[in-house]
C-alpha positions as CSV (number, residue, x, y, z in Angstrom):
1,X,5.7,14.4,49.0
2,X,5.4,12.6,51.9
3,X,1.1,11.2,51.5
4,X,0.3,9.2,48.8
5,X,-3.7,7.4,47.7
6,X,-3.7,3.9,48.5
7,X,-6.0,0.9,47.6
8,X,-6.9,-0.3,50.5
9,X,-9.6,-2.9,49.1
10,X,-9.6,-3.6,45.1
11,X,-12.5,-3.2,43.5
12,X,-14.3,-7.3,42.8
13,X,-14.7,-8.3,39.5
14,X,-18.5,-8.1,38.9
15,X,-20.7,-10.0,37.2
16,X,-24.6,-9.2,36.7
17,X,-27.9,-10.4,35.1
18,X,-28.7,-8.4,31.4
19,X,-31.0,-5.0,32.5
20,X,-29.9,-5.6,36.0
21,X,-30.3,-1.9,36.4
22,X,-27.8,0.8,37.9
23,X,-25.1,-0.9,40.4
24,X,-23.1,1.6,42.6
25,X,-20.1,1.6,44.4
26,X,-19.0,3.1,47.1
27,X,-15.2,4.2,46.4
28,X,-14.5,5.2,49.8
29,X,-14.7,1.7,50.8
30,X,-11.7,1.2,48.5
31,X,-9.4,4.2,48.1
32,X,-8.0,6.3,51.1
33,X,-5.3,8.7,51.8
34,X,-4.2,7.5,54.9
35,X,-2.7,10.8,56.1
36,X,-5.3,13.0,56.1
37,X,-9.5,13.7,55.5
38,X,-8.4,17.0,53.2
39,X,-8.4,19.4,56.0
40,X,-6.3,22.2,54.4
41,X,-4.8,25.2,56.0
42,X,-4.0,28.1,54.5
43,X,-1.1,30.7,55.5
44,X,-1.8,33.9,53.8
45,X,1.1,36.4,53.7
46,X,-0.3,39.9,54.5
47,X,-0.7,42.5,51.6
48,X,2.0,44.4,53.0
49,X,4.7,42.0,53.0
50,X,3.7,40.8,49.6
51,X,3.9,44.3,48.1
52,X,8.0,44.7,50.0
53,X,8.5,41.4,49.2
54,X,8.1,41.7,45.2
55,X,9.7,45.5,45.9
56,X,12.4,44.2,47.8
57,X,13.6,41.0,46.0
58,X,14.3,40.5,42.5
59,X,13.0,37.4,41.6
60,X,10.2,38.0,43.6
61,X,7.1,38.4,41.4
62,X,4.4,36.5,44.3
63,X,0.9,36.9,42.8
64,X,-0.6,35.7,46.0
65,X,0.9,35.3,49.3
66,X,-1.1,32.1,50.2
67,X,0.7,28.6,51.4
68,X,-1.5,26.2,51.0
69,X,-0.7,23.1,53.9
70,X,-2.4,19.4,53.6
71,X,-2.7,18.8,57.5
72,X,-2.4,15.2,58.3
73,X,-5.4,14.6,60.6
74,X,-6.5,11.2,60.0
75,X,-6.4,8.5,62.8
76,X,-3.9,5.6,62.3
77,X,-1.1,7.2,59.9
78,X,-1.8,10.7,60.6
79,X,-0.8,12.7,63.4
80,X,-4.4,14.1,65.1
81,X,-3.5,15.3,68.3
82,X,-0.7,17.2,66.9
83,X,-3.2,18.8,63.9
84,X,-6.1,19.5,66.9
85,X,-3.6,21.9,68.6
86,X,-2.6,23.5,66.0
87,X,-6.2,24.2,65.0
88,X,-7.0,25.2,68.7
89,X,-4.4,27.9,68.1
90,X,-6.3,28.8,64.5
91,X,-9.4,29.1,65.8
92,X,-8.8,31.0,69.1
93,X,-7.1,33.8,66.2
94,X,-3.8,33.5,67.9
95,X,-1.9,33.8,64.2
96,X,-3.4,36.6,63.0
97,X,-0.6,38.8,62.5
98,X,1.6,35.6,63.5
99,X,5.8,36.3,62.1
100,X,8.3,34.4,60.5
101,X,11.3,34.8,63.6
102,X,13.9,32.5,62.8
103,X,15.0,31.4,59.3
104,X,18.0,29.4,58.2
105,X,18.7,29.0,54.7
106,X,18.6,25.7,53.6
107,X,17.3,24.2,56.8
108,X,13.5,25.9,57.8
109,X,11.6,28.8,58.2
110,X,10.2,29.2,62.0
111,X,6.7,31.0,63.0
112,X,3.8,30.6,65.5
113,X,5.3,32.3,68.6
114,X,4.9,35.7,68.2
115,X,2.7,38.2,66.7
116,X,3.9,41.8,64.7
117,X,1.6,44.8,64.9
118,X,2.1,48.6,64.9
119,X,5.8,49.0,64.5
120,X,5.3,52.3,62.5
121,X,3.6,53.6,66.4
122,X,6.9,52.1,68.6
123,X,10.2,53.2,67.0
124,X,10.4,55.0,70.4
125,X,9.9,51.5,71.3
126,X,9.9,48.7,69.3
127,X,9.8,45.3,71.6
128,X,5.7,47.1,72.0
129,X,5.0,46.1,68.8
130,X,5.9,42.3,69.5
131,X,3.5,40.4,70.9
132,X,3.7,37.0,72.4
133,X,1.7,33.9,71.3
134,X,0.1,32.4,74.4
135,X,0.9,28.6,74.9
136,X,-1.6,25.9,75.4
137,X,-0.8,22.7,77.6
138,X,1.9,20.8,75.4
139,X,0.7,18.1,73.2
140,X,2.1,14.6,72.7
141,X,4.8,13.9,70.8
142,X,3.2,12.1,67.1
143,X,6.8,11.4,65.7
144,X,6.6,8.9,62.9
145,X,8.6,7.7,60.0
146,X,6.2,7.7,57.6
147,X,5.8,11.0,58.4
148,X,9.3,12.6,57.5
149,X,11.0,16.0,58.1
150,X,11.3,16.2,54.1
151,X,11.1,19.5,52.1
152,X,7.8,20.7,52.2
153,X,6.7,19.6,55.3
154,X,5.2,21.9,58.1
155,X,6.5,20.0,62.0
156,X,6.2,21.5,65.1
157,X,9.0,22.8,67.1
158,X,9.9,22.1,70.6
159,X,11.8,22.5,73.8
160,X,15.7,20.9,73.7
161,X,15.7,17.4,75.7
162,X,11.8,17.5,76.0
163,X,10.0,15.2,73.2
164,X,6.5,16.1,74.2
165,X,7.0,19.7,74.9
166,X,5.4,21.3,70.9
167,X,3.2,23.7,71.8
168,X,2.5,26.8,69.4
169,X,5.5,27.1,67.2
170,X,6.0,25.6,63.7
171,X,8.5,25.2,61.4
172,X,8.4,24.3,57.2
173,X,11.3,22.2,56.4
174,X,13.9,23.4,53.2
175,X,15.5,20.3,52.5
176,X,15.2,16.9,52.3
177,X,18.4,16.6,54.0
178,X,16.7,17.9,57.3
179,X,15.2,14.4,57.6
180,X,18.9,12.3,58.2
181,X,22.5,12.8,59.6
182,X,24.1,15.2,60.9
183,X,20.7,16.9,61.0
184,X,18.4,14.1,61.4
185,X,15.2,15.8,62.8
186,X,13.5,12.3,62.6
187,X,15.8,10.9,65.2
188,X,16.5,14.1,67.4
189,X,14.5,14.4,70.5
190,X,12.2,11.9,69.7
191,X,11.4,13.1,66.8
192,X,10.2,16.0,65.4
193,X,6.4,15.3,64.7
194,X,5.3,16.0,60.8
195,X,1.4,17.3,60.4
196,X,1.3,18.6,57.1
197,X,2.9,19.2,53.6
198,X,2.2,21.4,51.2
199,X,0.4,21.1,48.2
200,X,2.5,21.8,45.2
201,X,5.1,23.5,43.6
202,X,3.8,27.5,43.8
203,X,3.3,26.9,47.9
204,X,7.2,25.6,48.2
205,X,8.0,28.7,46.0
206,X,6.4,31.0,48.2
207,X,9.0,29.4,51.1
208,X,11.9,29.6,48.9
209,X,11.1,33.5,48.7
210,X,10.9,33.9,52.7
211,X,14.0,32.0,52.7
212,X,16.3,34.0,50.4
213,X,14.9,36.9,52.9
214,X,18.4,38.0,55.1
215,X,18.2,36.7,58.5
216,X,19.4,39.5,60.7
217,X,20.2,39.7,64.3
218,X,16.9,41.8,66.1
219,X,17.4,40.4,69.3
220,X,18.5,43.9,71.3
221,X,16.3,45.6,68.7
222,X,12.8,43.9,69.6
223,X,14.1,42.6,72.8
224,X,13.3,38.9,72.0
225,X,16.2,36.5,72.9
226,X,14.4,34.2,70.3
227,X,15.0,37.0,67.0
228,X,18.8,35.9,66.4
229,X,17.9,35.1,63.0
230,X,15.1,36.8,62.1
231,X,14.1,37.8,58.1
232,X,13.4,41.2,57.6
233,X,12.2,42.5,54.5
234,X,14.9,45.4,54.2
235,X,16.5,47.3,50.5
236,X,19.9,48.1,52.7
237,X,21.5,45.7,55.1
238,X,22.0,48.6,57.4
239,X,18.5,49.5,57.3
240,X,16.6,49.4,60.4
241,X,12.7,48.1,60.1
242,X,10.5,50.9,60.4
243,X,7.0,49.1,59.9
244,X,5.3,45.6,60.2
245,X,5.4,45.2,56.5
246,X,9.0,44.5,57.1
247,X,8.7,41.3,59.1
248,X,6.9,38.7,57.2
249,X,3.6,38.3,58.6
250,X,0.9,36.4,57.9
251,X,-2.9,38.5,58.4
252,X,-4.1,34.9,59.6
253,X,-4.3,31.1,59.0
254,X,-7.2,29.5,57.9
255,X,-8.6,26.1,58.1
256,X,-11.0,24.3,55.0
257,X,-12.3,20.7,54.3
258,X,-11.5,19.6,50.9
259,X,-12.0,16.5,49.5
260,X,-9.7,13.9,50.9
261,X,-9.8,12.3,47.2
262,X,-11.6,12.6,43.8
263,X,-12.4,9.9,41.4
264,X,-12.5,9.4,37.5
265,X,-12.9,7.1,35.1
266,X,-9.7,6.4,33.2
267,X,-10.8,3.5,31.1
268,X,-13.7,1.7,30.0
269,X,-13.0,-0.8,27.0
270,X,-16.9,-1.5,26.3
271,X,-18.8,1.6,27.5
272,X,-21.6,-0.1,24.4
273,X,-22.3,-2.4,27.6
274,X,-22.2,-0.3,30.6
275,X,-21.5,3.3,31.4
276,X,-19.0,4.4,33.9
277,X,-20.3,6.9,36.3
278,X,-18.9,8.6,39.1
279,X,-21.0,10.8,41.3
280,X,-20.7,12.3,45.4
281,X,-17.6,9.3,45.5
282,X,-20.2,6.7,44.0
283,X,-19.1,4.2,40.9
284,X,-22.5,4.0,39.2
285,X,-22.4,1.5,36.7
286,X,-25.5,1.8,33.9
287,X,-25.8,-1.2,32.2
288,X,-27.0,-0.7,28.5
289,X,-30.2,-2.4,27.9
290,X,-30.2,-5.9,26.2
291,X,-26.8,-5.6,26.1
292,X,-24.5,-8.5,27.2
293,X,-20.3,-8.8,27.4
294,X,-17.0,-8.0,29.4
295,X,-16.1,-4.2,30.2
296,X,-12.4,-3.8,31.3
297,X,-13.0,-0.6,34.3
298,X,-10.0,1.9,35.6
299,X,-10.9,4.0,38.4
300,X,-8.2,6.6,39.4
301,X,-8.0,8.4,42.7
302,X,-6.2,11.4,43.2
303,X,-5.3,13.4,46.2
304,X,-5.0,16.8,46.7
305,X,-1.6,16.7,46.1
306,X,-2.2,15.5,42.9
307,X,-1.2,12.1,43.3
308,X,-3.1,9.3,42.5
309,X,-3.6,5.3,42.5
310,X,-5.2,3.3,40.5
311,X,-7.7,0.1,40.3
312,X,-8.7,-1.9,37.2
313,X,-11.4,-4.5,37.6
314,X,-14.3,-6.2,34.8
315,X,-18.0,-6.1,34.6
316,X,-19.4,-9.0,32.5
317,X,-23.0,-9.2,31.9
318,X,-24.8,-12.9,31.1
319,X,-27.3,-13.2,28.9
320,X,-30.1,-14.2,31.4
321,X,-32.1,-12.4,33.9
322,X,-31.6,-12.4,37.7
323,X,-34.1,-15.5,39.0
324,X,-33.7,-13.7,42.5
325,X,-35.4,-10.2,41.0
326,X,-38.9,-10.9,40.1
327,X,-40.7,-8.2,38.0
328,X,-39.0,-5.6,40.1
329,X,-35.8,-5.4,38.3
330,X,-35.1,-1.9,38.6
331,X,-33.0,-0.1,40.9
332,X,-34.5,3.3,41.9
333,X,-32.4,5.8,43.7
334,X,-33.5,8.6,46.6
335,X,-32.6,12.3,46.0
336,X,-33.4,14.8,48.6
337,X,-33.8,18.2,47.6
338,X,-31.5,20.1,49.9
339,X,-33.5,23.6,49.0
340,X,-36.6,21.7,50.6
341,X,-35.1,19.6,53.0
342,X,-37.1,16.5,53.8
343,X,-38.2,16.3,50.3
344,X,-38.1,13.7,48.4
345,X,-37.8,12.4,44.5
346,X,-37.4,8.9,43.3
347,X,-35.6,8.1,39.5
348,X,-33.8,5.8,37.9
349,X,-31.5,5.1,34.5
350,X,-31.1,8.4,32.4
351,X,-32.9,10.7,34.4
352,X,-30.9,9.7,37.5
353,X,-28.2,10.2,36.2
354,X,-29.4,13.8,34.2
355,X,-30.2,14.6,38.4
356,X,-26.3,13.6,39.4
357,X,-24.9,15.9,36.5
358,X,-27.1,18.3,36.4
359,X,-29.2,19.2,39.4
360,X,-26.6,19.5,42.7
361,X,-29.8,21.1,44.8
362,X,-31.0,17.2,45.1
363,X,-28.6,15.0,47.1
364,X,-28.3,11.3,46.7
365,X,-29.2,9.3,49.1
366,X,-28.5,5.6,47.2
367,X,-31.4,3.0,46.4
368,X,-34.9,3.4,47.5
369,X,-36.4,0.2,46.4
370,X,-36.8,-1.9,43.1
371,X,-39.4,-1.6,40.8
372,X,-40.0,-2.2,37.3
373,X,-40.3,0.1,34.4
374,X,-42.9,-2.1,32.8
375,X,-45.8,-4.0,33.5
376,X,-44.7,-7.2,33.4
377,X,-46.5,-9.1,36.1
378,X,-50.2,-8.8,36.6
379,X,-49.6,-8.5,40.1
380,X,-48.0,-5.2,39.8
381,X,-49.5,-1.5,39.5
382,X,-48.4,1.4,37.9
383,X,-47.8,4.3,40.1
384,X,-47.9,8.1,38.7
385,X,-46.1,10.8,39.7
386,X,-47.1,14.3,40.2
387,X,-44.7,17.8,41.1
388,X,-46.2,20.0,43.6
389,X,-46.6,23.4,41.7
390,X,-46.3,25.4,44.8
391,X,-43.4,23.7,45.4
392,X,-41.2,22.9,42.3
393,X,-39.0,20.2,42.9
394,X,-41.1,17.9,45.2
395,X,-43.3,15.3,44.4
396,X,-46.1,12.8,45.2
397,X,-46.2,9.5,43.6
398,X,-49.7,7.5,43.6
399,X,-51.7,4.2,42.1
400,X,-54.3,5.1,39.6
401,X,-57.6,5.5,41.9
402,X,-55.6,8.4,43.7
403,X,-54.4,9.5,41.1
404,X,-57.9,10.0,39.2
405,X,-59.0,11.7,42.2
406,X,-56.6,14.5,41.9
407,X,-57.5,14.9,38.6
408,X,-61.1,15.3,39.3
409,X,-60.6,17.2,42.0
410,X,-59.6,21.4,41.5
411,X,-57.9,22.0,44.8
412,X,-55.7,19.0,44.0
413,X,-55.0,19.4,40.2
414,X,-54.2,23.2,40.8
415,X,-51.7,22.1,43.5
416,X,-50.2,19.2,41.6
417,X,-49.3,18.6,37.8
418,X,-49.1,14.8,36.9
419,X,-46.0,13.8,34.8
420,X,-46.8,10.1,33.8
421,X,-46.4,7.0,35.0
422,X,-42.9,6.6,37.9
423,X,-42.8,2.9,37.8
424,X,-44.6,-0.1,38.7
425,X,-44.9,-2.2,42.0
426,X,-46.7,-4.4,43.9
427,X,-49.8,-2.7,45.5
428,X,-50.7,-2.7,49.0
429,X,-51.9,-5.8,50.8
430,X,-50.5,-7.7,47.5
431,X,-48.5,-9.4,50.7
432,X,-45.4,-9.9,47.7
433,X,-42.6,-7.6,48.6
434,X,-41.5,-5.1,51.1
435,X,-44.6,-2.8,52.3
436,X,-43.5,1.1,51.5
437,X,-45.6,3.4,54.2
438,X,-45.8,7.3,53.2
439,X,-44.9,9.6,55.6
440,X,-46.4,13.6,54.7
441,X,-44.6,15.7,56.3
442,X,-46.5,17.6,58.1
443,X,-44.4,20.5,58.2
444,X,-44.4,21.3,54.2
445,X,-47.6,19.9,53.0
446,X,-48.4,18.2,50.1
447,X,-44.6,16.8,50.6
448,X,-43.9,12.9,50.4
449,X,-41.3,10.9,51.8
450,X,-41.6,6.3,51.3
451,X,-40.0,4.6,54.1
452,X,-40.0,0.8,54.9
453,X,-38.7,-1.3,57.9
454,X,-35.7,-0.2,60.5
455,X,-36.3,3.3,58.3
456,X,-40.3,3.6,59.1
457,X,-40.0,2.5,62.6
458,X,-37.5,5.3,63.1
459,X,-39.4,8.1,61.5
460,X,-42.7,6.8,63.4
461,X,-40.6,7.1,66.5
462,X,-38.4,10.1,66.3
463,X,-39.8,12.4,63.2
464,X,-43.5,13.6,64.4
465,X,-43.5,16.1,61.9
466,X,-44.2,13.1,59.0
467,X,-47.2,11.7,59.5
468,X,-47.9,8.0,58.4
469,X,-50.2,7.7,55.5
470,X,-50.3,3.6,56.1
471,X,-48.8,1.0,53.1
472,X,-48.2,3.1,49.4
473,X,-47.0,0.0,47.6
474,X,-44.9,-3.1,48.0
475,X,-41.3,-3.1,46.4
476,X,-38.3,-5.1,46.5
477,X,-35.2,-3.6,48.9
């Protein structure tokens, strides 16, 4: 395969206070594929030429008639331009019913320039049944050696003497070979510019198939100077194609976003002290309380290939407490509830974690604020938190004199159920920490979101619908 995951920034050693709370790292910062964002195309074979195919051939048995390309979009090592046009050519539909024309054994399998439909209605005629891709303006040649001409690899054709002449045609290399002499399509007109691979062994298998197809001459048949070696799906070599599921022909390319990479944890050697987390390409790191030591981490990344890198770094945790931290010593984490947008719920420790693994309809957003999950400063308050019942899954969080007054009051204790105590923080005015405002949005009442500085000052300025409620509580950031 031609991409391979990369570290592009190891992961520091860390070291932290005992009951620091939850520290998360981004892995994106750290890991990257630098070919592509996991934009994958998919070239699915028509029924038709499926069903001849596995009629037709003897070791054909294709379950599905779907190539699966990685396209190799990313600035900087990736070829961009080149994957744009071919996705302007996608998403215009000008490969729906897009052929195979030209195949050579042992060298590649060429489509993109014309189109098969309603053969079975033209043997008066046939060349009616062929239809022309239209060209856009040529794109710029994207040649580069990392990117080689190997087997596997999907590269676009072009005009003899002209390196920036690719327009719609592509081509899957065969061999490995293709990529030095005598063939040497990295060094021939410029080079011929790589945009994708694909992804494993049953996609190559499905090109070995359309390669062992005969190539046959249909160039006075369909009247196409470019069909001298054209596969057709035929039982007698003396057969003449009578329909389109005798060319192979693909219904139509799609394009999808995977993910570029995905994470695990391979090792932990102390998960007593801290456990290991990965969520939405986070490293969340739970430290167990009380607990102090050295954890040995291993955090694999793995492409969509199926290859993967790997980065080993330590957590060790002193047996003190952060003097920087104060009573709020607690790292509490945002999750917006993407059924309710701008909703908003605030956890921390287990139940965070419960939300990651077991509740995708709230999104992490990363730390609110830091509180504490005692009272251990006579400065701080608790504040209680209650779920709207008309709308599960939001929530209002408030000190103890609102709190009471929701409880005495019927419209508000039928519209919200209190669930206990959140956390505790500074109150307002304490003039200690960061001031929290409370924004209701207006839009879905009885709905909460806590903002503070650059983050207030933009919802003031450019979200009417949440109204400012004035300072909640005071909280470390």
């Amino acid at each position: 395969m031609s991409t391979l995951p990369v570290v592009t920034s190891s992961i520091n050693d860390i070291d932290a206070f005992r009951n620091t709370g939850d520290i998360t790292v981004n892995l994106l910062n750290h890991f990257d594929d630098p070919f592509t964002t996991g934009l994958v195309a998919s070239f699915n074979l028509d029924s038709s030429t499926v069903n001849n195919l596995n009629n037709v051939l003897e070791n054909s048995n294709l379950v599905t008639g779907t190539t699966n390309v990685l396209l190799f979009d990313q600035e900087g090592q990736g070829a961009p331009l080149t994957v744009q046009n071919f996705l302007n050519y996608v998403n215009d539909g000008d490969y729906v019913n897009t052929i195979i024309h030209r195949s050579v054994p042992g060298f590649v399998i060429q489509g993109g320039g014309f189109t098969a439909d309603g053969l079975a209605d033209n043997l008066d005629n046939p060349p009616n049944a062929i239809g022309v891709i239209p060209t856009d303006p040529p794109v710029v040649n994207e040649f580069s050696s990392e990117r080689s001409n190997l087997r596997g690899t999907i590269a676009m054709a072009k005009l003899n003497g002209d390196p920036d002449s690719a327009t719609n045609q592509w081509f899957f290399n065969l061999d490995d070979a293709n990529a030095v002499f005598p063939v040497d399509l990295d060094n021939q007109n410029g080079g011929f510019t790589v945009f994708g691979e694909v992804l494993g062994q049953s996609d190559l298998d499905i090109l070995d198939t359309i390669a062992s197809i005969e190539p046959r001459d249909g160039r006075i048949f369909f009247g196409q100077d470019a069909f001298k070696e054209l596969p057709l799906i035929l039982d007698d070599p003396n057969q003449t194609p009578t329909g389109d599921e005798d060319f192979v022909r693909y219904s139509n390319i799609t394009v999808a976003q995977g993910s570029e990479l995905t994470f695990t944890v391979e090792n932990n050697s102390n998960p007593s002290l801290v456990n290991a987390i990965i969520s939405n390409n986070q490293l969340v790191l739970d430290d167990i309380p009380d607990q102090v030591g050295t954890a040995e981490i291993t955090i694999r990344a793995t492409d969509l290939a199926g290859d993967f890198v790997e980065d080993t770094f330590s957590v060790t945790i002193d047996d003190s407490v952060d003097p920087t931290m104060g009573p709020l010593d607690t790292a509490f984490f945002r999750f917006q509830n993407s059924h309710v947008p701008g909703t908003y719920l605030y956890a921390t420790g287990a139940e965070a974690q419960n939300i990651r693994d077991n509740f995708p309809v709230f999104v992490e957003e990363g730390v609110a604020f830091n509180a504490a999950i005692e009272p251990n400063d006579e400065l701080i308050i608790p504040l209680y938190r209650f779920q709207n019942n008309q709308l599960p899954g939001t929530y209002l969080f408030v000190g103890e004199q609102e709190r009471n007054s929701i409880n005495a009051d019927p419209n508000f204790s039928s519209t919200f159920t209190e669930e206990g105590i959140a956390f505790y923080v500074y109150g307002a005015g304490a003039n200690e920490e960061t001031a929290f405002s409370r924004f209701q949005n207006s839009n879905i009442l009885g709905t909460y979101l806590y903002a503070a500085g650059g983050e207030a000052d933009n919802i003031r300025n450019n979200f009417p619908g949440f109204i400012d409620e004035g300072i909640a509580f005071e909280a470390t950031i």
